[in-house]
C-alpha positions as CSV (number, residue, x, y, z in Angstrom):
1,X,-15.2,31.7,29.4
2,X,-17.7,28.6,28.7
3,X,-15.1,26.7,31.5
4,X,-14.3,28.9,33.8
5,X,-14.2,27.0,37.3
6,X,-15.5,23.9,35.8
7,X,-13.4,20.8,36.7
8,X,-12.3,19.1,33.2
9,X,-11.5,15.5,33.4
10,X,-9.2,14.1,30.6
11,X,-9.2,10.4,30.8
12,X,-5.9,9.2,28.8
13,X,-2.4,10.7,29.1
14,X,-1.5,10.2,25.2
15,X,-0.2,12.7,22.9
16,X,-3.6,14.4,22.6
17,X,-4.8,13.8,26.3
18,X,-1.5,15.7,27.0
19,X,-1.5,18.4,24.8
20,X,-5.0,19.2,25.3
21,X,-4.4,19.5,28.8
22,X,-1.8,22.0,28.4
23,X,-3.5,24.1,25.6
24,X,-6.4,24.3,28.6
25,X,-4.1,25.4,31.3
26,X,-2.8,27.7,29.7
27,X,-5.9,29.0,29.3
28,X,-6.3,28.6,33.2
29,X,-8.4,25.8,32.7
30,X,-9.1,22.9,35.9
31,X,-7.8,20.1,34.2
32,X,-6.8,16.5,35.5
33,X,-5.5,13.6,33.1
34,X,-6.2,9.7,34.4
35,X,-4.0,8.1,32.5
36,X,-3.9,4.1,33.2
37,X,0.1,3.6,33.2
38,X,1.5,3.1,37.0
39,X,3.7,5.9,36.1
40,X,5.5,8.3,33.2
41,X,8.4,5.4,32.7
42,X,5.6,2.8,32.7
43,X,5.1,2.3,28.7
44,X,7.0,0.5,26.4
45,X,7.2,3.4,23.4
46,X,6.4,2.3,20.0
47,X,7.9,3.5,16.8
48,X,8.3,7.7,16.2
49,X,6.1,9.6,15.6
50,X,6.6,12.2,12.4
51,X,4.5,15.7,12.7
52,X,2.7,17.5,10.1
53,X,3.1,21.1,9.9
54,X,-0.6,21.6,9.7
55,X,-1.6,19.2,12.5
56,X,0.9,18.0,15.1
57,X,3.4,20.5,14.8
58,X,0.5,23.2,14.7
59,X,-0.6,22.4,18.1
60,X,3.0,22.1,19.8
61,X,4.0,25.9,18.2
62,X,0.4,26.9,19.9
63,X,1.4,24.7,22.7
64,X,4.6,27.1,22.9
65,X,6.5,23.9,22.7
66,X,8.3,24.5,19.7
67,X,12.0,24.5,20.7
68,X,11.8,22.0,23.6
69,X,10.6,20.0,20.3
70,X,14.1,20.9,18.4
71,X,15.6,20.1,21.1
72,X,14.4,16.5,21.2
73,X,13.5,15.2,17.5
74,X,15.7,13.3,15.6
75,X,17.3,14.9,12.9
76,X,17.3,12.7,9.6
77,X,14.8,9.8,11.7
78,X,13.0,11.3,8.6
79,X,15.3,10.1,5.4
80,X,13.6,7.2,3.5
81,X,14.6,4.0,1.7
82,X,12.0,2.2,-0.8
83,X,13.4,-1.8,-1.3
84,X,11.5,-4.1,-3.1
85,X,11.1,-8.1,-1.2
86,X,15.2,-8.9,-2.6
87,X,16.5,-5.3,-0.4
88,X,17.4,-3.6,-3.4
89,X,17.0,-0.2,-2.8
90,X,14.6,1.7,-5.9
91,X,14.4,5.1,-3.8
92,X,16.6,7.1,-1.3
93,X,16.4,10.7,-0.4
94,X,19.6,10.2,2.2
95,X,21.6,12.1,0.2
96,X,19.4,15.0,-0.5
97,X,17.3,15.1,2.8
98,X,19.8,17.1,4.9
99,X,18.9,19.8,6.6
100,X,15.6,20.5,8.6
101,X,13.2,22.9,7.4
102,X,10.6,23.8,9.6
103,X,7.5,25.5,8.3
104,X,7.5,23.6,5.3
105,X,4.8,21.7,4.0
106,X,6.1,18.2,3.3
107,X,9.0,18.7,6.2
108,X,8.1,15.7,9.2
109,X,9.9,15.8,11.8
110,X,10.6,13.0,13.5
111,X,10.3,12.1,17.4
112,X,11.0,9.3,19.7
113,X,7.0,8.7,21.8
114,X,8.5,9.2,24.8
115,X,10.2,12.0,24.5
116,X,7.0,14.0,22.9
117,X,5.4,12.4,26.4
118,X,8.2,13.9,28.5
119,X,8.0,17.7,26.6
120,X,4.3,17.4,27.6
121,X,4.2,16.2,30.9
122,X,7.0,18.8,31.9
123,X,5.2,21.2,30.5
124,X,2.1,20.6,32.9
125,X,0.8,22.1,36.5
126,X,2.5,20.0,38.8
127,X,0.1,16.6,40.0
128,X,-1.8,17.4,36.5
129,X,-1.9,13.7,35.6
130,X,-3.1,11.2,37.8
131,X,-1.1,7.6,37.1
132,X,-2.7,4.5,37.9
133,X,-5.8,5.4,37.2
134,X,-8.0,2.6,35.5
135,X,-11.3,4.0,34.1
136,X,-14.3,1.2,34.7
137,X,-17.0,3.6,34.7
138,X,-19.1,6.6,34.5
139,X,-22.3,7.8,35.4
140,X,-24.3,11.1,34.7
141,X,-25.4,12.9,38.7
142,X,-27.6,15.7,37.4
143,X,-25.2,17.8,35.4
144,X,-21.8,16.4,37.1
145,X,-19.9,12.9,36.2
146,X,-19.2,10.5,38.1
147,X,-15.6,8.5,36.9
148,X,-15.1,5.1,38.6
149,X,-11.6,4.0,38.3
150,X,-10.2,0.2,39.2
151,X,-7.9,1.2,41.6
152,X,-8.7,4.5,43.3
153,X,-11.5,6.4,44.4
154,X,-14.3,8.0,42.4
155,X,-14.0,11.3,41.3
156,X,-16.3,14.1,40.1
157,X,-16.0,16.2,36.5
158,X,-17.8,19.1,35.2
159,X,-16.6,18.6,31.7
160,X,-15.3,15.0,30.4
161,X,-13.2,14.2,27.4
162,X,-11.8,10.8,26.3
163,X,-8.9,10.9,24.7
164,X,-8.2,6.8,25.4
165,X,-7.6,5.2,22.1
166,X,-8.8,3.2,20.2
167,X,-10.2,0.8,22.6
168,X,-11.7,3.8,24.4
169,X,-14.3,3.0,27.1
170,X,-15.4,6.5,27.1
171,X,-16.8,6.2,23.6
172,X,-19.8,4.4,24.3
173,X,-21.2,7.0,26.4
174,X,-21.1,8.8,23.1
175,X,-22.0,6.3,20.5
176,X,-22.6,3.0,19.4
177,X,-20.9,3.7,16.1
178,X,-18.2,0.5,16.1
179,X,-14.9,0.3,13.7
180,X,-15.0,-1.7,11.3
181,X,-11.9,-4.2,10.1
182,X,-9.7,-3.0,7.3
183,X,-8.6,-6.2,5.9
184,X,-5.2,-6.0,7.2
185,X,-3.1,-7.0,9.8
186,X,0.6,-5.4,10.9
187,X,2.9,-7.8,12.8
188,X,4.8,-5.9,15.4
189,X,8.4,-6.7,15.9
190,X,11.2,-4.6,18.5
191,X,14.9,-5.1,18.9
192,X,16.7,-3.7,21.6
193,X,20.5,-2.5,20.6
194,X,20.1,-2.9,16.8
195,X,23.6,-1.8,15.6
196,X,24.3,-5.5,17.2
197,X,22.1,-7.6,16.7
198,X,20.8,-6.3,13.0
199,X,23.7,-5.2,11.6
200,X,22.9,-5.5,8.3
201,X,19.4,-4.2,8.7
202,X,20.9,-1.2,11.0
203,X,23.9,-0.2,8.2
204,X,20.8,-0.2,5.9
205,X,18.6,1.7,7.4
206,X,21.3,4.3,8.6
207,X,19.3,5.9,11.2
208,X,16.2,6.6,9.2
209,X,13.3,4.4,7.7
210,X,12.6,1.9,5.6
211,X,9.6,0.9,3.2
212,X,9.8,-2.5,1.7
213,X,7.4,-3.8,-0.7
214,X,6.7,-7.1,-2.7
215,X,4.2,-9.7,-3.6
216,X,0.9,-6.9,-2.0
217,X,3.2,-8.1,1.9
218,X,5.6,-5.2,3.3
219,X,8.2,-4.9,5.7
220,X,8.1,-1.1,7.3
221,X,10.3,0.0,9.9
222,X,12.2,3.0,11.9
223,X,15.2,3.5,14.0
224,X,14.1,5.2,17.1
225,X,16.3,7.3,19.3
226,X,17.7,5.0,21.4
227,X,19.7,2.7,18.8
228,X,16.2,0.3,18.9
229,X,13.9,-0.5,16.0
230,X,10.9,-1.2,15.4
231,X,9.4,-3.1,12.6
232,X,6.2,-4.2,10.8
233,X,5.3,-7.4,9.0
234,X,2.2,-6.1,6.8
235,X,-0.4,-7.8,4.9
236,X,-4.1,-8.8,4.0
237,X,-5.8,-11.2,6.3
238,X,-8.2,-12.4,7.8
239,X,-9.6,-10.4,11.0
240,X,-9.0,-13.4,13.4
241,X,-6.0,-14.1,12.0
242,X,-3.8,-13.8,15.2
243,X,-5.8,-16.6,17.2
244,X,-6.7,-18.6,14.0
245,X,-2.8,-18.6,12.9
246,X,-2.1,-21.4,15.7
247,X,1.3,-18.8,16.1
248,X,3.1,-18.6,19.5
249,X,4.0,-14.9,18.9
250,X,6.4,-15.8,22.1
251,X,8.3,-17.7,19.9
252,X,10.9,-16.4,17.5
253,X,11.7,-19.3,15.6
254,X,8.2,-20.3,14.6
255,X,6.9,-16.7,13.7
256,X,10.5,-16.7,12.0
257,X,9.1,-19.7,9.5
258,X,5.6,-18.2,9.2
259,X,7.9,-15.2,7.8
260,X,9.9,-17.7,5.6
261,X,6.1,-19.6,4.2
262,X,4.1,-16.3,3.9
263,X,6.9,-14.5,2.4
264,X,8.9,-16.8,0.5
265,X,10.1,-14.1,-2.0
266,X,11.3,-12.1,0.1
267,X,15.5,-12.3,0.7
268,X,16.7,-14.2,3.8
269,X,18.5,-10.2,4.8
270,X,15.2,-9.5,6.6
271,X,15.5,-12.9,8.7
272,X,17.7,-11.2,11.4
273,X,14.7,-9.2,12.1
274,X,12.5,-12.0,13.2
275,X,15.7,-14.0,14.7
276,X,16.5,-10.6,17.2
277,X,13.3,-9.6,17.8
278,X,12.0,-9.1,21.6
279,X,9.1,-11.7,22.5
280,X,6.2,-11.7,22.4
281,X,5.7,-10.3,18.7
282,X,2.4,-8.4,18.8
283,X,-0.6,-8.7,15.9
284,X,-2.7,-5.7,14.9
285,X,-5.3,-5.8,13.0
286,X,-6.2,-2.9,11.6
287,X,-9.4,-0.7,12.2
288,X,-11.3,2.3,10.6
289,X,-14.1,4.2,11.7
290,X,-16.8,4.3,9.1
291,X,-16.4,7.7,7.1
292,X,-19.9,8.7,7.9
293,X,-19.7,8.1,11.7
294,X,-22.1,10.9,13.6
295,X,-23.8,10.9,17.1
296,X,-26.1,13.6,19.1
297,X,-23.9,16.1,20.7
298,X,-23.5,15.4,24.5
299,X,-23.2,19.3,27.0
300,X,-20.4,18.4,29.0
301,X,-18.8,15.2,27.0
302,X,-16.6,14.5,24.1
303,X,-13.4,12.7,23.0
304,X,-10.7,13.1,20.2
305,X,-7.7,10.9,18.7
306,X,-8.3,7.8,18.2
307,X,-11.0,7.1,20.8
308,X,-13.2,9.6,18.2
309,X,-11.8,8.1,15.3
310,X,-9.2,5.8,14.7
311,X,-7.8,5.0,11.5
312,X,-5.3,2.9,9.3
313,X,-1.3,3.9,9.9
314,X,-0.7,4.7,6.2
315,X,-1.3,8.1,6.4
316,X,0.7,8.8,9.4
317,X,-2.1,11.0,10.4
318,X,-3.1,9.4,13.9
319,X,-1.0,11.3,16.3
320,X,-1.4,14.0,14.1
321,X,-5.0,14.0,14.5
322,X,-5.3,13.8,17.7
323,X,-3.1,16.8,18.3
324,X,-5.2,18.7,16.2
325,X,-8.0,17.8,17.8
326,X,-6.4,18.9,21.0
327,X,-5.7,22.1,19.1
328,X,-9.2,22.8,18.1
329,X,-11.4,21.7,21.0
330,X,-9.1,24.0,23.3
331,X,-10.1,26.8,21.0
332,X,-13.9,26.0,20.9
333,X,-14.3,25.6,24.6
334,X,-12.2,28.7,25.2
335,X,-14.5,31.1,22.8
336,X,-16.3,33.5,23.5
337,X,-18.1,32.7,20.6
338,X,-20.6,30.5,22.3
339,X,-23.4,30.6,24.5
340,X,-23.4,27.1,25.7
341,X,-20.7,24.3,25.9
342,X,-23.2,22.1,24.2
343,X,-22.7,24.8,21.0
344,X,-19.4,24.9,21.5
345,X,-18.8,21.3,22.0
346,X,-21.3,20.3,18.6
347,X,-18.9,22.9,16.6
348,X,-16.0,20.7,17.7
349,X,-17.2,17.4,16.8
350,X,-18.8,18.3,13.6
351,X,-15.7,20.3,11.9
352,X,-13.8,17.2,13.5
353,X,-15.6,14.4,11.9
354,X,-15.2,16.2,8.5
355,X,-11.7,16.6,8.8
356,X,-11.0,12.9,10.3
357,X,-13.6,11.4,7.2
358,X,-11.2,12.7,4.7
359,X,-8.5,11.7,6.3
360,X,-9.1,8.1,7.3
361,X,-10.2,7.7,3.7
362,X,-6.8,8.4,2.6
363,X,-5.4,5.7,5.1
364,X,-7.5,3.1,4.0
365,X,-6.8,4.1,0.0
366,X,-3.0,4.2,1.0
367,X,-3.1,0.8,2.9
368,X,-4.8,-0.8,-0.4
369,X,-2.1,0.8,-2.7
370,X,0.8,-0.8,-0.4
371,X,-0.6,-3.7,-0.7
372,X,-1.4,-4.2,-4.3
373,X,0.4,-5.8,-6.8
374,X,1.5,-2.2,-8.1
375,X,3.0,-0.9,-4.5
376,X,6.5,-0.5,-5.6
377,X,5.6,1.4,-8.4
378,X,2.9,3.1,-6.5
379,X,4.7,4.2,-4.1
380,X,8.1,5.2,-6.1
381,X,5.5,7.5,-8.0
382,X,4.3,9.3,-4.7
383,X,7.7,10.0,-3.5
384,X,9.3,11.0,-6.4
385,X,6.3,13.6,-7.1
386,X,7.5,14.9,-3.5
């Protein structure tokens, strides 16, 4: 095997970092993760993740993770409400999305982040991941890396592979390929113990998500597992939008009358969401890699998820992809198909920047067609049809 007895450095402990390094081990693969958080309870989860049969859920059967993942997904986080901007509900599957049905091709699980993160890390060699580990820095000493991290000492690594997001500083040992803006920007919002403070929003939403759409703005949003909810503000702006809005994103009450200005349509139900929200509110803008992205194949070097190619949300494909590309690169360096790692590794990247091109164009189509003038309709087309 191309990696037998070769140290494998992972640096980033996110859904693909962590499923990668499992599909490796259980290979018998050397593998460490340096992951940045001070520790597995650090992070502040974000909104569940929904896997795809072909992608995420792919990789956690191959991962044999498949009924610690019953075990811990959330049965109807799935069910879907389409409003328009008064909260008048045009679409609702809650009725007919009952039961779960594995193996299906349109069935998407639901799961809170952090428990995916715990079924991974439990399913790891004991000391696999290495917390509080900051990358800086890398350099090349003849075939070996060298990883410099903020707070600990340098380590060595036969084989490196960034799985850091999309703000990855392992990427630029690769390419200088940049992403580029996509013209929109998603306000964050969280509430902790929604049944209380949102209770009209939580006897809406009734444990599953909602899609709200009006004037090319939306409002999307999930229940996680633990009774909180996150939610979205969405819409077309400027990329500097977050420092050239003047907001104090600490502070509910203004972003609460930016929300009443920028979306005065919209019915004064979805107020309670701005008025409960934790502080600070976080902006994202969102970013694409260009759909032609390539670079020269490194021997002992690579990344996946979004530190190879992030994309727009609207596809939910991001986790998805990453997990796939855990999937696949396990596979290529694994083969015995190859003579060199450098082959094995240029198979990877390749098939993977196909696959990702196709599907970050369908996030940035879907994010224009949420926010045109059409989106209701739009989008009660697309689900109806599934």
């Amino acid at each position: 095997m191309l990696i037998d007895n070769k140290s494998i450095a992972i640096v980033g402990g996110g859904p693909g970092g962590l499923t990668l390094a499992r599909l490796l081990q259980m290979k018998g693969a050397l593998v460490k993760v340096y992951e940045r958080d001070l520790d597995k309870n650090a992070r502040v989860q974000g909104s569940p993740l929904d896997l795809h049969e072909d992608s995420g859920l792919a990789a956690i059967r191959e991962a044999d993770l498949l009924k610690e993942f019953k075990e811990n997904f959330l049965p109807g986080a799935d069910k879907t409400l389409i409003l328009n901007e008064k909260a008048e509900i045009f679409y609702s599957d809650h009725e007919t999305n009952l039961e779960e049905n594995f193996g299906h091709e349109y069935f998407r699980p639901e799961i809170d982040r952090g428990s995916l993160r715990k079924i991974l890390l439990e399913s790891l060699e004991p000391e696999t991941v290495v917390w509080d580990s900051h990358f800086i820095s890398m350099e090349k000493q003849n075939d070996v890396w060298k990883l410099d991290f903020k707070n600990r000492e340098s380590v060595y690594a036969d084989i490196v592979i960034g799985s850091d997001g999309a703000n990855s500083k392992i990427r630029p040992y690769i390419t200088d390929i940049k992403p580029f803006y996509s013209g929109i920007v998603m306000l964050e919002g969280n509430i902790h113990q929604s049944k209380t403070k949102v209770p009209n929003i939580y006897s809406l939403i009734n444990g599953g998500k909602i899609m709200a759409f009006g004037n090319e703005k939306n409002i999307l949003m999930g229940q996680k597992g633990t009774g909180d909810l996150g939610f979205y503000a969405s819409f077309k702006a400027d990329e500097n939008w977050a420092s050239d809005s003047g907001l104090d994103f600490n502070n509910q009450s203004q972003i609460l009358e930016w929300f009443k200005n920028n979306y005065p349509e919209w019915s004064d139900i979805w107020y309670e969401l701005f008025e409960n929200a934790e502080t600070p509110f976080v902006p994202r803008p969102i970013y694409c890699i260009p759909l032609d992205q390539t670079w020269e194949t490194s021997s002992n070097l690579t990344i996946i998820g979004d530190a190879a190619h992030v994309m727009p949300p609207f596809a939910g494909e991001g986790a998805n992809m990453a997990m796939l590309d855990a999937l696949e690169l396990s596979k290529y360096l694994t083969s015995e198909k190859y003579n060199s790692l450098t082959e094995a590794i240029s198979e990877y990247e390749i098939n993977m920047r196909k696959r990702v091109s196709k599907a970050a164009e369908e996030s940035l189509e879907n994010g224009e067609k949420m926010h045109s003038e059409s989106a209701l309709e739009t989008m009660l087309e697309f689900f109806g049809g599934h």
